[in-house]
Structures are given as structure tokens and as C-alpha cells.
Backbone as ProteinMPNN parsed JSONL, in Angstrom:
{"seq_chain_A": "XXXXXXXXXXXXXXXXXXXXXXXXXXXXXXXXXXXXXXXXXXXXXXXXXXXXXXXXXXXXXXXXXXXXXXXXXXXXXXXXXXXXXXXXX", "coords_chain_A": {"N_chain_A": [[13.634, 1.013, 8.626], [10.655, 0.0, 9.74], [8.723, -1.009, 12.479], [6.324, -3.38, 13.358], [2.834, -1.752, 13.596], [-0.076, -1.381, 14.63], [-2.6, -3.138, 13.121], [-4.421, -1.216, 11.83], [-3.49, 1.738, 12.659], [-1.066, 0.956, 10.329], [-2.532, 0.558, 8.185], [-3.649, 2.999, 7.769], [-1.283, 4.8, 7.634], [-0.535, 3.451, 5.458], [-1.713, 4.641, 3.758], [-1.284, 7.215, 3.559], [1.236, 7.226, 2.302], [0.576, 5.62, 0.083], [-0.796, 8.269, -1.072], [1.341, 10.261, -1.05], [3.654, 8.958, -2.884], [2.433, 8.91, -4.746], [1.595, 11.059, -5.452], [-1.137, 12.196, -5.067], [-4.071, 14.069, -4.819], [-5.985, 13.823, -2.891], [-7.306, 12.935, 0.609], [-6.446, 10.941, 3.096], [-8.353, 9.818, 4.752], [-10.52, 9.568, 2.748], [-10.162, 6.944, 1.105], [-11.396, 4.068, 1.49], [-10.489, 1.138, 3.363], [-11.027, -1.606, 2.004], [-11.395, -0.704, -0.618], [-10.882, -0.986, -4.037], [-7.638, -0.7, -5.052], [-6.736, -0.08, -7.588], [-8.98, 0.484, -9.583], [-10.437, 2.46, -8.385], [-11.113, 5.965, -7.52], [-8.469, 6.66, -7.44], [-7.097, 6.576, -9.562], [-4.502, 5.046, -9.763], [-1.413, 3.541, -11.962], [0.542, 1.347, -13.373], [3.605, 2.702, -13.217], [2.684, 3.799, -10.698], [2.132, 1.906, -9.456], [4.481, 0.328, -9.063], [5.936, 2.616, -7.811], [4.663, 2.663, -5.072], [5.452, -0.166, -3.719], [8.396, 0.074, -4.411], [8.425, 2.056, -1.79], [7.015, 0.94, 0.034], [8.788, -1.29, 0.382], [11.27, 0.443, 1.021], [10.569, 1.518, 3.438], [9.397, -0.427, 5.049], [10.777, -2.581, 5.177], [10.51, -4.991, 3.436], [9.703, -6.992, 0.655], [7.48, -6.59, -2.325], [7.223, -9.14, -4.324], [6.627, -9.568, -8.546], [3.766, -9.64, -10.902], [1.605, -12.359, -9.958], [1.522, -12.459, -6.977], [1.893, -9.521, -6.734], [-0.453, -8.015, -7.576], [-2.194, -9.302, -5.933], [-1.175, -8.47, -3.576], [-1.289, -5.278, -3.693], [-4.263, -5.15, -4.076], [-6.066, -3.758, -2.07], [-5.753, -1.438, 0.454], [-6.014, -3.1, 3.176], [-5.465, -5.835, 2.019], [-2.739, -4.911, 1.264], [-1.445, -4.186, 3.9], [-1.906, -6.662, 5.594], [-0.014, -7.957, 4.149], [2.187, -6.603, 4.73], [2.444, -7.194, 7.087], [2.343, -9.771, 7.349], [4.921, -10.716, 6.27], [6.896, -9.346, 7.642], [6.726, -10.654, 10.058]], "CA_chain_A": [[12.5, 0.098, 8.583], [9.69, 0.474, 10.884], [8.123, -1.907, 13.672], [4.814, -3.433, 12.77], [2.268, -0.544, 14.126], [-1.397, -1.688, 14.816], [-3.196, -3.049, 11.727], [-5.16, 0.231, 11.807], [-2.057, 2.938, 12.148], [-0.802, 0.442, 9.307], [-3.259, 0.843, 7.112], [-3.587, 4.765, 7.607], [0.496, 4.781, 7.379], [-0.067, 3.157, 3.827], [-3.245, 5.556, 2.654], [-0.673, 8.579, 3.358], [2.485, 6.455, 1.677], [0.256, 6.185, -1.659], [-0.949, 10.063, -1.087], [2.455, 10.652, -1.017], [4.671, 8.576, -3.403], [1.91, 8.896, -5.997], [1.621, 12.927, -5.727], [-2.722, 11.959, -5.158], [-4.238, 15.207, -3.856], [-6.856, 13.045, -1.582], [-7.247, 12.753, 2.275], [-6.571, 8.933, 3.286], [-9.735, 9.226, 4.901], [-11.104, 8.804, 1.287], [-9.708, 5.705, 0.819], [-11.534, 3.056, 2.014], [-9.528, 0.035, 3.619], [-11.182, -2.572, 0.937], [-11.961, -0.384, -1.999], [-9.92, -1.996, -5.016], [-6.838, 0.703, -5.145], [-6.522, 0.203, -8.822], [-10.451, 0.57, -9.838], [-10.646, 3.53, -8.212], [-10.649, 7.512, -7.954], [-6.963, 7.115, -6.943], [-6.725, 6.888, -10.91], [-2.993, 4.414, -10.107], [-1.648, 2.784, -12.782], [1.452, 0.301, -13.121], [4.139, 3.303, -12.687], [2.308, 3.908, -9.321], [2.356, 0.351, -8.016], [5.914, 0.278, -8.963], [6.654, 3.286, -6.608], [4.713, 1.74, -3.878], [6.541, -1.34, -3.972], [9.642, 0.407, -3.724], [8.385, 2.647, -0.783], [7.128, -0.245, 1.251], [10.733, -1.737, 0.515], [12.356, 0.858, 1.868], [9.727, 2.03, 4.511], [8.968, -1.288, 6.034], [11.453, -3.974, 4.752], [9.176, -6.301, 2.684], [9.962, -6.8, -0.793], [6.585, -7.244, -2.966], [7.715, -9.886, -5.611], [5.428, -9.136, -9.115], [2.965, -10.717, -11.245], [0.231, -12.308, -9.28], [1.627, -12.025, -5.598], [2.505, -8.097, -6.424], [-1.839, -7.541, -8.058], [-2.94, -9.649, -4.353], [-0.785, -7.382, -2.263], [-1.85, -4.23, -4.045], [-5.759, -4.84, -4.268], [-6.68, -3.095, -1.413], [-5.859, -0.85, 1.454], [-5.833, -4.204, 3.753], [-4.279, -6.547, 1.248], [-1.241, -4.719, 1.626], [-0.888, -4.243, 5.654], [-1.811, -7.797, 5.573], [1.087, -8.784, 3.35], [3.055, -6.329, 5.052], [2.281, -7.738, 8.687], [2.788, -11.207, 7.282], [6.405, -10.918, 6.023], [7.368, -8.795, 8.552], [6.961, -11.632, 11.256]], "C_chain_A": [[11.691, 0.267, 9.865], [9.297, -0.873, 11.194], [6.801, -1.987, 12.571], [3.807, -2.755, 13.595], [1.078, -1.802, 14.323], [-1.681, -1.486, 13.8], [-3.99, -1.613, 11.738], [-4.631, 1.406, 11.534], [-1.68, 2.188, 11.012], [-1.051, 1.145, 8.191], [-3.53, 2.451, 6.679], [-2.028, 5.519, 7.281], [0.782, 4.18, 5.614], [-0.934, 4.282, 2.625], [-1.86, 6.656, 2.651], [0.876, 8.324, 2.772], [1.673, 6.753, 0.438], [-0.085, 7.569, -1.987], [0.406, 10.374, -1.542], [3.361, 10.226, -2.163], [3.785, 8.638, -4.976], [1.323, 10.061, -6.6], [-0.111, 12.509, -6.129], [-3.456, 13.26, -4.436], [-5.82, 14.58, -3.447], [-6.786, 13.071, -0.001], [-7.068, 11.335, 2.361], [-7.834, 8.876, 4.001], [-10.848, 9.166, 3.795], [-10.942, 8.117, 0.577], [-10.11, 4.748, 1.696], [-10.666, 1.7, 2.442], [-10.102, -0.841, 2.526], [-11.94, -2.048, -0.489], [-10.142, -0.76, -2.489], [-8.907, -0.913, -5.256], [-6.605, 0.947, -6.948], [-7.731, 0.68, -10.161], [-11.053, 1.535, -9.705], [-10.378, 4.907, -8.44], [-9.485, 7.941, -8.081], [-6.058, 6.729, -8.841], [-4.934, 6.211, -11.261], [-3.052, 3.836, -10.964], [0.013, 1.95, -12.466], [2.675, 0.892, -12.468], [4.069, 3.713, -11.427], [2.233, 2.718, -8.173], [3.663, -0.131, -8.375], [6.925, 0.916, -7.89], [6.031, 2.902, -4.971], [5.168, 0.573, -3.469], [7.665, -0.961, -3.342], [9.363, 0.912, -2.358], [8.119, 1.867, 0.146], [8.067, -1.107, 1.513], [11.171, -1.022, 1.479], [11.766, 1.285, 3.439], [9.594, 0.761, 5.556], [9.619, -2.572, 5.741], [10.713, -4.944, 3.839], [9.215, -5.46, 1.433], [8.589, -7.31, -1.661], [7.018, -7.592, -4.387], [6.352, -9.288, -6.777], [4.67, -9.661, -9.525], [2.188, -10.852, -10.048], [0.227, -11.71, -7.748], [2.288, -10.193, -5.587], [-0.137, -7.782, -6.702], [-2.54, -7.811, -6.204], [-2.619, -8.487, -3.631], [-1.49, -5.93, -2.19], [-3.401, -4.235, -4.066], [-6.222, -3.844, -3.543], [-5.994, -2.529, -0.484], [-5.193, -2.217, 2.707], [-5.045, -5.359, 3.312], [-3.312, -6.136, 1.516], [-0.866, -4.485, 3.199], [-0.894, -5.554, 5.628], [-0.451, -8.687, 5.174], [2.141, -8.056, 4.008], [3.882, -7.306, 7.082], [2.835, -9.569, 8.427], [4.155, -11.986, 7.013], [6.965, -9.957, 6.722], [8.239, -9.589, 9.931], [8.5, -12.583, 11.152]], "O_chain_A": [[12.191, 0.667, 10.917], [9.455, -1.801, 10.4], [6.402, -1.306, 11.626], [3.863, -3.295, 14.699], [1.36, -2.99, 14.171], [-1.473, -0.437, 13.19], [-3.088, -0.962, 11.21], [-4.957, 2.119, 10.584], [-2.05, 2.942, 10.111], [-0.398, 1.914, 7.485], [-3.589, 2.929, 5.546], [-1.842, 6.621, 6.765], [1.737, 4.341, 4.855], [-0.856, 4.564, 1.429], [-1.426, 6.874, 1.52], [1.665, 9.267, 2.817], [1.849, 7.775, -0.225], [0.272, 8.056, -3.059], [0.44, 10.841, -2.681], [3.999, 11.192, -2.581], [4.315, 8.463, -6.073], [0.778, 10.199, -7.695], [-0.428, 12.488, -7.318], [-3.245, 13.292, -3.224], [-6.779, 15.182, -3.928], [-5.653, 13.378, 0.37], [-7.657, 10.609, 1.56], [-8.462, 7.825, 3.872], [-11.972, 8.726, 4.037], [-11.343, 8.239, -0.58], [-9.383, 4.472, 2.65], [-10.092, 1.235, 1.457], [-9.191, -0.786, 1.7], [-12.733, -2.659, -1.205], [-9.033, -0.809, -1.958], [-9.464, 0.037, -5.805], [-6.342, 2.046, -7.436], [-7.46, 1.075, -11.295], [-12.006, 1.847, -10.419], [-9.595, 5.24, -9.329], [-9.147, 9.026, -8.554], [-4.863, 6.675, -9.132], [-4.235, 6.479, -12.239], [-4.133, 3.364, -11.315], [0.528, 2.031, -11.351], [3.138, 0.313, -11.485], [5.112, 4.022, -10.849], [2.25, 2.584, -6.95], [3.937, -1.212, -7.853], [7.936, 0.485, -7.336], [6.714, 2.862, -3.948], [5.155, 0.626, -2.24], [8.045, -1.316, -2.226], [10.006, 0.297, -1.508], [8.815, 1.903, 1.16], [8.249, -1.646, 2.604], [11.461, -1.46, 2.593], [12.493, 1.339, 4.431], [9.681, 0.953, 6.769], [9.041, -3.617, 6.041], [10.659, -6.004, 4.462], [9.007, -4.288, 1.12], [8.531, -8.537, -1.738], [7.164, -6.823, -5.337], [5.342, -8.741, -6.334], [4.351, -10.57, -8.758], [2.007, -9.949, -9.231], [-0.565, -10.889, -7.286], [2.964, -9.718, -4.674], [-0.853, -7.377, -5.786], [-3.101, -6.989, -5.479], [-3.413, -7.675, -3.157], [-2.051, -5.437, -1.211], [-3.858, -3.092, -4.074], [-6.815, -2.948, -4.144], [-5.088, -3.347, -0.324], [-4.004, -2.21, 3.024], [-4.137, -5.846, 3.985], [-2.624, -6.927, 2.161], [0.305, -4.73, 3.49], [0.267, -5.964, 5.631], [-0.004, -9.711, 5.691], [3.203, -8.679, 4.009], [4.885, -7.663, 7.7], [3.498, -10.299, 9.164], [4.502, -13.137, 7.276], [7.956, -9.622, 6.074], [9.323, -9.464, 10.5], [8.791, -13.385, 12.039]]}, "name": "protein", "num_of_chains": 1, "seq": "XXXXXXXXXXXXXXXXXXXXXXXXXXXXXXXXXXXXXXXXXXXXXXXXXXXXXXXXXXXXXXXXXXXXXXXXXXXXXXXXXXXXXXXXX"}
């Protein structure tokens, strides 16, 4: 489990987590911090916010419960450092 980084490394630590766990051939610098992650080019669908889930489990301790408080966490780029930074503390 990792330390909480600077919201900023965070958030660039989660763009290259979904690159990664969702096999996305993107740069994280084409992922805006508040574009909607599910709306977008990154084309995820429920199987993909299942494996991020797990990966921020095992990556950063913090379990995202599902239903509404899993859709909040996942909206965006920021939504999730946010939620990660917040159950971290």
C-alpha cells in the first residue's frame, strides 16, 4: 500500500493505473483530471471499473464499496484521488 503522494502525483499515479489495468493504449496526459472517465474516449465499461476497484484495493488500501458511492468515486480523474485521499486519512 502506498503513502498518500501529492494530489497531483495521485492523480497521474491513477491515469497510468487505468492505462494499465484496462490495457488503454493512451498517454495519461490525455486524460483530463475532470473529464467523466466513463463518457469518454477511454471507451471503460463495468468490467473496467471492476478492475480499478480492485487495483486501488490493492495499490492504495481503500476499498470502493458499489452502487452509488463506487459511480461518485469513479466519475472522474479527481473523484477518485479525492476518495482515495479521504479514506486513506
Amino acid at each position: 500500500m502506498e503513502n498518500i503522494l501529492p494530489l497531483a502525483q495521485l492523480k497521474h499515479a491513477l491515469k497510468l493505473l487505468i492505462i494499465e489495468e484496462c490495457d488503454k493504449d493512451v498517454e495519461a496526459e490525455d486524460i483530463a483530471d475532470d473529464e467523466i472517465l466513463f463518457d469518454c474516449d477511454l471507451d471503460l465499461d463495468s468490467l473496467d471499473a471492476l478492475q480499478i476497484c480492485m487495483a486501488v484495493k490493492s495499490k492504495y488500501g481503500v476499498r470502493i464499496e458499489g452502487g452509488p458511492d463506487a459511480r461518485k468515486a469513479l466519475q472522474s480523474i479527481t473523484t477518485l484521488a479525492q476518495t482515495i485521499v479521504e479514506h486513506q486519512v
